[in-house]
N, C-alpha and C positions, 0 to 999 in steps of 0.2 A: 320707683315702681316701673316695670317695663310697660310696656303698651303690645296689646296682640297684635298681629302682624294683619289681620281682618278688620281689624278698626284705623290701622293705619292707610289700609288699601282704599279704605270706603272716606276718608276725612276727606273735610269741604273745605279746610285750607292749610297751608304748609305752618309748620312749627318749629323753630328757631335750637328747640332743646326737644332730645327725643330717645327715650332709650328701648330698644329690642332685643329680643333673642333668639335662637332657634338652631337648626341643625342646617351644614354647609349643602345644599343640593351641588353644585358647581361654583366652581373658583375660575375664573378668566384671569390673566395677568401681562402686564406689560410693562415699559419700562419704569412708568409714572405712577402707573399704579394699579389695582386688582379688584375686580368686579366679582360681589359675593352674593350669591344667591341663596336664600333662606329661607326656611319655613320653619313656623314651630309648631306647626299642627291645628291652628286656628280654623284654618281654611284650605281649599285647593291650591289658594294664590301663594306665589313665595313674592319675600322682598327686595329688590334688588339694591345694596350696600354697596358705595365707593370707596374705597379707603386709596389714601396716596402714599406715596413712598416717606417715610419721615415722620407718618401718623403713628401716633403711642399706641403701640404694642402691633404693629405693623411687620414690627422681626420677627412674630410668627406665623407671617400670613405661607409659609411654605408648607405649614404645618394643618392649616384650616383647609383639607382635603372634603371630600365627600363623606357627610356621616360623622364629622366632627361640629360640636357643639361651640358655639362663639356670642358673648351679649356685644352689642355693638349701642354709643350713642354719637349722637350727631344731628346736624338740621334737616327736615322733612322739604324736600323740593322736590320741583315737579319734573316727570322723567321726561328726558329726552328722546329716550329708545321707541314710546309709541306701543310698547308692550301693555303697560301700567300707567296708572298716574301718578303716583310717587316713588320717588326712592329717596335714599338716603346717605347724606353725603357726610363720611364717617371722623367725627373728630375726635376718636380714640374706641379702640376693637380689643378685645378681650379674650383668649383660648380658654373653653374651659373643659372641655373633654375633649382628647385627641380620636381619630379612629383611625390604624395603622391600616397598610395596603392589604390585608386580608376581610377587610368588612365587607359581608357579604352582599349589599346592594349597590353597586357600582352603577352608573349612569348606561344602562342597557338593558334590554329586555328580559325578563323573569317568567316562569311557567309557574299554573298555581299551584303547582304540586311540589315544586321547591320552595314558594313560597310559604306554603305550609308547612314544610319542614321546620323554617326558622317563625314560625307564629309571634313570637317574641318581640320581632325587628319588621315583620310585615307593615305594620299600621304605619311605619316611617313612608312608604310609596305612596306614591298619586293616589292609585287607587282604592287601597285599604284603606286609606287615609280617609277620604270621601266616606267609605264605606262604613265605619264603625261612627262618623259622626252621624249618616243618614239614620245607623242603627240607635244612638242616643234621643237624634229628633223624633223619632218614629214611634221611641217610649214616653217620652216628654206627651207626645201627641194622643198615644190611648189613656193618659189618666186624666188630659184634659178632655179629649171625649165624654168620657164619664163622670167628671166634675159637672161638665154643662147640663148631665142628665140629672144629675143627684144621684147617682152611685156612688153608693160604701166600699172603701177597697179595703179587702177580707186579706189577712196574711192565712193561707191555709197551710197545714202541717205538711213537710218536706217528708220528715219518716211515719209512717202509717202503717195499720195492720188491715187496712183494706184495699182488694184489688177492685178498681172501679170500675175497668173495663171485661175484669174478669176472664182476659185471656193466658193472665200465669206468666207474663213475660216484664217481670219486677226484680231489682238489684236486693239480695238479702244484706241486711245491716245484724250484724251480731258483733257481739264481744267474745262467743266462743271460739277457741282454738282449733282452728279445720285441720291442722296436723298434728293431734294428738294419738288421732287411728283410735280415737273412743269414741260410742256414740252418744253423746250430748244429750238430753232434753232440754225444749228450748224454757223448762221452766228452768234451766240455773240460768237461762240467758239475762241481759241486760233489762229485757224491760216484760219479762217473764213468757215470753207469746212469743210468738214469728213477726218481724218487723222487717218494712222493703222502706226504698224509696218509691216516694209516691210517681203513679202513672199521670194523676189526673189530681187537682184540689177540687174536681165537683164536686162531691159525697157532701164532703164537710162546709161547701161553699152552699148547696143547698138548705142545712138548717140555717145559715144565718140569714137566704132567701127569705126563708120561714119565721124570721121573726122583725129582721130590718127590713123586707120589701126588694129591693132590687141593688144584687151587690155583683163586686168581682174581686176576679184574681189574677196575678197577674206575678209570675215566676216561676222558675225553673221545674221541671219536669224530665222523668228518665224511665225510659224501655229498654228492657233487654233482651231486643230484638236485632237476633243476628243477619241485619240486611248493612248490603254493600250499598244500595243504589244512590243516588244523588241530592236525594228526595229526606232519606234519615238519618237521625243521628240518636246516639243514650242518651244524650242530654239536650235538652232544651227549651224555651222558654215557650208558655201559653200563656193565653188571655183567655180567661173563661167567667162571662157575665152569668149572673142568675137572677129571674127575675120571677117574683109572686103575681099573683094573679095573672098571668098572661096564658097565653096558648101557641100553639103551632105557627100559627100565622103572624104576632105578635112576633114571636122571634124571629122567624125570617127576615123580619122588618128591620129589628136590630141591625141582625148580619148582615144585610145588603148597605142599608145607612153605615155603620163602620166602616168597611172596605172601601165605599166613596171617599168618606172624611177623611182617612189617613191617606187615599191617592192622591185627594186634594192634596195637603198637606205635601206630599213628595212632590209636587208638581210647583208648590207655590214657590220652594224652599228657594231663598234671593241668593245663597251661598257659593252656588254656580257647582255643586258636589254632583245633581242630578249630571254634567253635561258630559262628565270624563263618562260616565256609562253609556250615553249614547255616543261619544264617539267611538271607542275601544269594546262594549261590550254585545249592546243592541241598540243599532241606527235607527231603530224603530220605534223606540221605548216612549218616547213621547206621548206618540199619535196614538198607542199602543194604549197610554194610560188617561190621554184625552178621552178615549171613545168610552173606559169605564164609568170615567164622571157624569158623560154629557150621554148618556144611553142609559132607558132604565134595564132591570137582568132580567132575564126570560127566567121561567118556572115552570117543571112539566114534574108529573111524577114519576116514580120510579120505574114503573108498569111501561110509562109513554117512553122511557128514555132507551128502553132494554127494544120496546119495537123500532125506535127509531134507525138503534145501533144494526139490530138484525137485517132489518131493510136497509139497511147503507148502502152493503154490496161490498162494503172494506174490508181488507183481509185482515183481524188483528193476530197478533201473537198469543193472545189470551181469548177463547173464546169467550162469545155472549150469552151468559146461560140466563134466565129465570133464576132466583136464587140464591145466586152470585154474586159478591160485591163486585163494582165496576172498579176496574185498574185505570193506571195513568193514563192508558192511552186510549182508553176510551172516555174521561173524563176531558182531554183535551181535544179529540176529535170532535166532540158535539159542541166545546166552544170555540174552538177554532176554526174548526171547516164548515157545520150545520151552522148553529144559532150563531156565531161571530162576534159573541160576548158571554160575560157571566152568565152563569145558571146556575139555580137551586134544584137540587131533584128533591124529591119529598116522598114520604110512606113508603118506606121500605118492608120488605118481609121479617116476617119476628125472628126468624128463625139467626138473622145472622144480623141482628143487633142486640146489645146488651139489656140486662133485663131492669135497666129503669125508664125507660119508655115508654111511655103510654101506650096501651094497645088498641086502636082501632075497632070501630064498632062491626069492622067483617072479619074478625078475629082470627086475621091472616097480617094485616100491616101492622106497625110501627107509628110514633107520629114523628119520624126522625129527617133530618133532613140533611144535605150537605149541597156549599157554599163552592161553584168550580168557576176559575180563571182560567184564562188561556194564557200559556203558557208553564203551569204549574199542574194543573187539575185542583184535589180539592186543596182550601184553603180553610174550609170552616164546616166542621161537624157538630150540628148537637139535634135537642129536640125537645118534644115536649111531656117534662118527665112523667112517670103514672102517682097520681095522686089520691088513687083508690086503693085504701089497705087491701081487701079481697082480694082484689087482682094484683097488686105488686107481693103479695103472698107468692101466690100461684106463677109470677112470674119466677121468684128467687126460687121456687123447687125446681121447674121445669130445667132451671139454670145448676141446679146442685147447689145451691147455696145455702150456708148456716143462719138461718135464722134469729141462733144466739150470739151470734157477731156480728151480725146488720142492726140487732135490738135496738142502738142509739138513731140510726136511721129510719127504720119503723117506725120510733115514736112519733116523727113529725106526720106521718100517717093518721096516726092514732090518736095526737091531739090537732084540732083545730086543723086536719088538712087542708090545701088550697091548691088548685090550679098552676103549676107554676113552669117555665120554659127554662133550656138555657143552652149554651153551645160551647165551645173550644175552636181560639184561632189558635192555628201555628205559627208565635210570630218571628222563624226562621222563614218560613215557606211566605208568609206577607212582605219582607223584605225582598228576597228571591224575585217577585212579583214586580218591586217599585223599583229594581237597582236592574233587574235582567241578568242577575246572576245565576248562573247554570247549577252550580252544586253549593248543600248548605254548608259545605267545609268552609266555605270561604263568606258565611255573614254572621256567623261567630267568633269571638273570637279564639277560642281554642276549642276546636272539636273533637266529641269523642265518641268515635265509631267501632268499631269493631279491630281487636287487636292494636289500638291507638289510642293510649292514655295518656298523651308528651305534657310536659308544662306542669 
């Protein structure tokens, strides 16, 4: 069995017999012999491999270019270069997949937008590499969050016939044939109704609130919202806890505690994956994500956030209206430049949040809240749902909503209602956050945005 190349980097003594494998970073060669440099995806770190001339299977070290695959065994000694602590001094190398002079990652600088071309072959680099293991640790880390709490994790349904957010912008899944030039009913369809993929697993994560107490979710999700910016994608993955008996305040309390634990968690990680992003991505990422932990987040509400922006005296591109949701860039100006850390804004106007919200007793707000970083803006929207049949009535008309296709969500109204919060992270835009990567094309690993379906 090989040994990963992370546990041989990290051994506390050398090993006599030792076998690895991985893909050629760089080949050095001289007359004696040829220094191979390897990584098999373990870690940032690669191996460094001696083979000498006259070593088994040595005659095809011409052939062990960049991008070609080699298992090697041999004795664990300690390196001489001062680079690493060990390498490996090979008493017999192995070819096992060649990669001809046309592989497109060669030992030189890459843009991420051709990087993105070949999505396929990216994770082989430095920093994708890092990058999809940060993304692995990052999932590892929110269900242990929630183990520690005693949350249930709810698989919620991917295809649905409800829009949760209720703005219309959902992928239709049918079996009907759209170029027939006839028009359908969607009762010959598949599942006799209009079926999308789902926006949001709230809806349905809330009756299980309703009967387990405090659950989550935690997978993929798709809008079909045709934005370009840096910030979206159709698809991608939430985290969305739901918890009974709690309130407004209660949840904020979550969402502030999560965003800490998972920075810790980026901050702790001993892997050394954090350091390529601050070299190459943001020098500043650190100090950046030290000041989250070690600061508690400012809270203002909606009301105080719209005076603040107006009195700024900042020019935005988007004006500040009453109203209005706040955009990116005023979500980052109040943590960046004002308050200098996270912030929750809270109690938003009814009119432009959706209609399971609780409604305020000045029957003008919301009890909704969202969760903004600097650097990203928001990171975490939810709230605290309405749990009064009357009023979440009165909200679903006001909304145009059919009350005989909410009836399953109703009932938890109707029986035994309670109290209960919950929120949605993006957890593309929480990577963004802990890596300083600029677009979420590149903490995915194949994304799909608008006119871009590859892979």
């Amino acid at each position: 069995m090989r040994t990963l190349i992370r546990d041989l980097l990290a051994a506390e003594l050398p090993a006599e017999s030792i076998e690895a494998a991985g893909w050629v970073r760089t080949r050095r060669d001289s007359k004696a012999f040829s220094f191979l440099e390897i990584n098999d995806g373990s870690c940032l770190g690669n191996l460094q491999v001696i083979v000498d001339q006259g070593t088994p299977g040595s005659e095809a070290l011409h052939k062990m270019s960049t991008g070609a695959s080699v298992s090697v065994v041999g004795r664990q000694v300690e390196s001489l270069g001062g680079k690493q602590k060990w390498e490996i001094q090979a008493s017999s190398v192995r070819l096992l997949g060649e990669a001809p002079d046309d592989f497109p990652l060669q030992k030189k600088g890459h843009t991420p937008e051709f990087l993105r071309s070949i999505s396929h072959l990216r994770p082989r680099t430095n920093l994708y590499g890092a990058m999809f293991r940060v993304r692995s640790r990052m999932s590892y880390a929110v269900h242990r969050f929630f183990a520690e709490r005693k949350f249930h994790y709810i698989h919620t349904p991917i295809i649905t016939a409800s829009d949760c957010e209720g703005a219309g912008e959902m992928f239709r899944v049918t079996t009907l044939d759209p170029t027939s030039g006839k028009k359908q009913a969607f009762e010959n369809d598949f599942f006799e109704k209009a079926a999308h993929l789902t926006v949001s697993g709230q809806l349905e994560g809330e009756t299980f609130a309703c009967a387990l107490g405090n659950i989550y979710t935690f997978g993929p999700t798709f809008r079909a919202e045709n934005s370009h910016t840096s910030r979206h994608a159709a698809e991608f993955w939430m985290i969305e806890p739901e918890m009974a008996f709690c309130d407004l305040t209660g949840d904020m309390d979550l969402a502030e505690e999560m965003v800490k634990y998972l920075v810790t968690e980026a901050l702790e990680n001993q892997d050394g994956d954090l350091s390529i992003f601050e070299r190459f991505v943001d020098k500043g990422l650190r100090a950046r994500l030290e000041a989250v932990v070690s600061n508690p987040f400012e809270r203002v509400s909606y009301t105080e956030a719209v005076s603040i922006l107006q009195k700024s005296g900042k020019k935005f591109d988007y004006p500040v209206e009453y109203g209005h949701n706040l955009q990116s860039e005023h979500e980052r100006w109040l943590t960046e430049e004002h308050f200098k850390k996270p912030l929750t804004v809270y109690n938003y106007p009814k009119e432009i949040k959706p209609f399971y919200m609780r409604l305020n007793d000045d029957d003008k707000t919301v009890t909704a809240m969202d969760l903004l970083v600097p650097g990203i803006g928001e990171i975490v929207g939810g709230s605290q749902r309405e749990e009064r049949l009357d009023v979440l009535l009165a909200n679903m008309e006001r909304h145009g909503l059919s009350t005989e296709e909410y009836d399953w969500y109703i009932d938890t109204r109707k029986y035994g209602t309670v109290p209960h919060a919950g929120f949605g992270m993006g957890f593309e835009r929480l990577l963004m956050f802990v890596t300083g990567m600029h677009n979420i094309r590149d903490v995915i690993p194949f994304s799909r945005t608008p006119g871009s379906c590859e892979f």
